[in-house]
N, C-alpha and C positions, 0 to 999 in steps of 0.2 A: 625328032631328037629331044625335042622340050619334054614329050609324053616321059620318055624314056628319065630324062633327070627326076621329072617329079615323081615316076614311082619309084626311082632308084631312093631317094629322099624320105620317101610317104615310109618306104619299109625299113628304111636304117632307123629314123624316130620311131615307128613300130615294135621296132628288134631292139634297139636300146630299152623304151619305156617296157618292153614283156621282159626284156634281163633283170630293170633295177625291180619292178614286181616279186619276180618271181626270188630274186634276193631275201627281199624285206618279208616276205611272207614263209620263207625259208629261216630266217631268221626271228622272225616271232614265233612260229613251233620249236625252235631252238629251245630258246629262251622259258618257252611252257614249260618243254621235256626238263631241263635244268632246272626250273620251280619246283616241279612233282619230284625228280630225283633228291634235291633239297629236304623235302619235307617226311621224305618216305623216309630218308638219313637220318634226321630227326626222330622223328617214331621210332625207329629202331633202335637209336640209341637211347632212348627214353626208355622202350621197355628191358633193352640189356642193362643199361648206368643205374637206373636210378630204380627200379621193382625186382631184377633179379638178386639183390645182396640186399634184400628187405625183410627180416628176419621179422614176422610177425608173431611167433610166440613170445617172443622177448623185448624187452626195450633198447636193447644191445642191436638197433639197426641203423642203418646211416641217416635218421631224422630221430630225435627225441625232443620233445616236450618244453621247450624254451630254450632248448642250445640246438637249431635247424643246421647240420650238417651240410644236408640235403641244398640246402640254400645256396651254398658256397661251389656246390658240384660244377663243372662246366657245362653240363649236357641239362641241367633246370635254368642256369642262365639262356642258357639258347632256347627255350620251350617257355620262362615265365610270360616273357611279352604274348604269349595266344592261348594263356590259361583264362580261367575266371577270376576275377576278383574275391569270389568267399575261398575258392580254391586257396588262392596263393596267401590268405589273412590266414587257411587253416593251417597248413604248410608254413607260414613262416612266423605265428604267432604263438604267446604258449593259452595254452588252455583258459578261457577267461571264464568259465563258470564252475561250479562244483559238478553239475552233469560232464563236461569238458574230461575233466578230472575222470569220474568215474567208470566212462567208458575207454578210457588211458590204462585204469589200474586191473580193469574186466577182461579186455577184448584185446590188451595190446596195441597196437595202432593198425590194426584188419581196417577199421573203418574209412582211416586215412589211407593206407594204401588203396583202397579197393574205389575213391570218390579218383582218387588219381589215375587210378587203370580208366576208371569211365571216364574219365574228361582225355584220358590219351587218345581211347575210343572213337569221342567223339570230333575229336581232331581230327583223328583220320576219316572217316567218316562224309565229315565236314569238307575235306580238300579233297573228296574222291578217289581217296588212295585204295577202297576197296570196292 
């Protein structure tokens, strides 16, 4: 009879600690899946918001030269905190050199888009989203 309580006992604390387990490890893949869905959301609206309506033959695009549009966007708020720091000085600063300038009044801002496509890049990249 005593055999019998104690394994009755041995497996209900077996069968609970494998339930709360298997919970908590159910629940931290959760939580991954929901990180990566996060960040993939991000990316995505980073290259829809902010590179598709980036009109780089002209200066007529939603970031220019010391009035950063760009800046104010909601979808570079959500993405500044995992840029780089020269990233986000190039981006939200205006031009502090005459070369600054010159490749402004040349190229349009191709250069600035195109450092921001590769830092989206390497975002993703970075978070294994590819």
């Amino acid at each position: 009879m005593q055999e019998l309580i104690v394994s009755g006992l041995v497996g209900g604390v077996a069968g609970g600690i494998g339930g709360w387990a298997t919970a908590y490890i159910n629940w931290d893949i959760f939580k991954l899946k929901e990180r990566r869905d996060r960040r993939r959301t991000l990316i995505d609206d980073a290259r829809k918001d902010l590179l598709s309506g980036w009109d780089i033959s002209s200066e007529t695009a939603i970031i220019s030269p010391g009035g950063h549009e760009i800046c104010h966007h909601p979808t570079y708020v959500r993405l500044r905190p995992h840029l780089s720091s020269e990233l986000i000085k190039q981006l939200e600063g205006a031009p502090q050199t005459d070369h600054s300038t010159i490749v402004v009044m040349m190229g349009g801002q191709a250069w600035l888009r195109n450092a921001l496509i590769q830092e989206i890049a390497d975002l993703e990249l970075g978070w294994d989203l590819i």
